[in-house]
C-alpha positions in Angstrom: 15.6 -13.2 -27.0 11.9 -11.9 -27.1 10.5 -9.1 -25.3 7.7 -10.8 -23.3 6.8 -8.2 -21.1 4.2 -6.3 -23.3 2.3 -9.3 -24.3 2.7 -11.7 -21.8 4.0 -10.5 -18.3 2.4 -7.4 -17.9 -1.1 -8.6 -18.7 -0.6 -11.5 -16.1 0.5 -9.6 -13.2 -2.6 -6.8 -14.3 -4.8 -10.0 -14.1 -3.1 -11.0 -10.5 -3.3 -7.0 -9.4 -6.9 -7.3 -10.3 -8.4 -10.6 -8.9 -6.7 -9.7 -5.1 -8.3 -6.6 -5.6 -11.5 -8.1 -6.5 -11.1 -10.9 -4.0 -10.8 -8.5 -1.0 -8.5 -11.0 0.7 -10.9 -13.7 0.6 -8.8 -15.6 -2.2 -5.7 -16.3 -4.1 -6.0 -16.6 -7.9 -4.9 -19.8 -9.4 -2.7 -20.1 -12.6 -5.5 -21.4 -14.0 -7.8 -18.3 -13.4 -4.9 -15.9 -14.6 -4.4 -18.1 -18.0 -8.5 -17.5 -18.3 -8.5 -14.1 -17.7 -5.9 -13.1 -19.8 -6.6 -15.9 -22.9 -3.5 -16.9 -22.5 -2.3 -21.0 -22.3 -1.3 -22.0 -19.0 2.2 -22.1 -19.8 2.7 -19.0 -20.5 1.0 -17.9 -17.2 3.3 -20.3 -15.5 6.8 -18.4 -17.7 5.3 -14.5 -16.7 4.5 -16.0 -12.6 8.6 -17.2 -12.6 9.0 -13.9 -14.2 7.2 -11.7 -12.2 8.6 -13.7 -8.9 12.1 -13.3 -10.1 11.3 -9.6 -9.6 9.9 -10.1 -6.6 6.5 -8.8 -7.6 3.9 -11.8 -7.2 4.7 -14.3 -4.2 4.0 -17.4 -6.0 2.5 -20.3 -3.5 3.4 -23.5 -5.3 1.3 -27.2 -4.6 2.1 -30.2 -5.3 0.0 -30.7 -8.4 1.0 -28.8 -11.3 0.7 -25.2 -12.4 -2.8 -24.9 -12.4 -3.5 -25.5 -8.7 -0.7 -22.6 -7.7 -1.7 -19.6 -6.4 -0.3 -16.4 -5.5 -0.4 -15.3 -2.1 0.4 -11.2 -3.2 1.9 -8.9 -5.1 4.4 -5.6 -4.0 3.6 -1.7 -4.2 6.0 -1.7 -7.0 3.3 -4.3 -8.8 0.4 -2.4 -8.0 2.3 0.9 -9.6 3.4 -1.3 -12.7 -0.4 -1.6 -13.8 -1.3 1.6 -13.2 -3.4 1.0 -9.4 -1.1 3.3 -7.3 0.8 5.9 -8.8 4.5 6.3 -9.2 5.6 10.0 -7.9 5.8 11.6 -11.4 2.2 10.6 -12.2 1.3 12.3 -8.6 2.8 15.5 -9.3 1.5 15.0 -12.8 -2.0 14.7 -11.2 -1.4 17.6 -8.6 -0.4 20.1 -11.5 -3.7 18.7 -13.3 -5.7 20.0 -9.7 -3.4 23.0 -9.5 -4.8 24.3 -12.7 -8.5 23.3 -12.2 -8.3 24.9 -9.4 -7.0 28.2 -10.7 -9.3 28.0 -13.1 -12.2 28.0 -11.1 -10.9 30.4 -8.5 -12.7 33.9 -8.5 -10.0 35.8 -6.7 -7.3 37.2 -8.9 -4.7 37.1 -6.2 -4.9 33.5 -5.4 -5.4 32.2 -9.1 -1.9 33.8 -9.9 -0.3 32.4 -7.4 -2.0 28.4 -7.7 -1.0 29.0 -11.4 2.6 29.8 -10.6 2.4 26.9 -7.8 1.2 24.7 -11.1 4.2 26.4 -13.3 6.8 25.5 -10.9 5.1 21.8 -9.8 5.2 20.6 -13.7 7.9 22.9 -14.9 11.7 23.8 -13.3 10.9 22.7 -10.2 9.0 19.0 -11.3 12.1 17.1 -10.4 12.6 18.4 -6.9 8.4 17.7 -6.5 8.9 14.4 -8.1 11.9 13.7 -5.8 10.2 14.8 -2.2 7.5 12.4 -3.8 9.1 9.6 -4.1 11.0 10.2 -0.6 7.7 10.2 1.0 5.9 7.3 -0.9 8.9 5.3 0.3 9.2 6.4 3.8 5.5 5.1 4.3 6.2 2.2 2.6 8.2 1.5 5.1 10.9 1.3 2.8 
């Protein structure tokens, strides 16, 4: 069996992800537009869309004309992290160790830049799984999940 996510399912829902961003609400992209913005035949759209709606991550609105006239409706939080528009918890503590050590960095006060260089040690070293964890934990509480 062929791997199908790097080349065809993960461009399509990045294509989705990015129209109902672009669209603001005021549209669903058809098959048709996701087989056009990803250069890719309609039937392949049409084989990622099941794909991606087997996983729950694209509601898929079908018509009664074919696969070009379907649309999809939305996509889940766990789409939008797949493609890179809202972060998973280890690229958040990733980013907050990156802000930690600007931050040290540009601090002036000896005092404080040791200690928001140990904050950055602990945040991406020994402790990175407890602040990936407490994270996560909080990401899904306000996701309601």
């Amino acid at each position: 069996m062929q791997n199908t996510w790097a080349d065809r399912d993960l461009p399509v829902l990045d294509a989705i992800v990015q129209h109902l961003d672009d669209a603001a609400g005021t549209e669903w992209p058809y098959l048709s537009d996701i087989a056009e913005a990803t250069s890719l035949d309609l039937k392949e759209v049409t084989k990622a869309a099941y794909a991606l709606e087997s996983d729950q991550l694209i509601d898929l609105q079908r018509s009664m004309g074919g696969p070009d006239s379907w649309t999809v409706k939305s996509v889940s939080g766990e789409a939008r992290r797949m493609v890179g528009q809202w972060p998973t918890a280890e690229q958040f503590v990733d980013e907050l160790v990156r802000r930690l050590q600007a931050a040290a960095d540009g601090e002036p006060d000896e005092e404080r830049r040791g200690r928001l260089r140990e904050l950055a040690s602990a945040a991406g070293g020994v402790a990175r799984n407890v602040f990936v964890d407490v994270t996560a934990a909080v990401i899904t509480r306000q996701m309601g999940g």
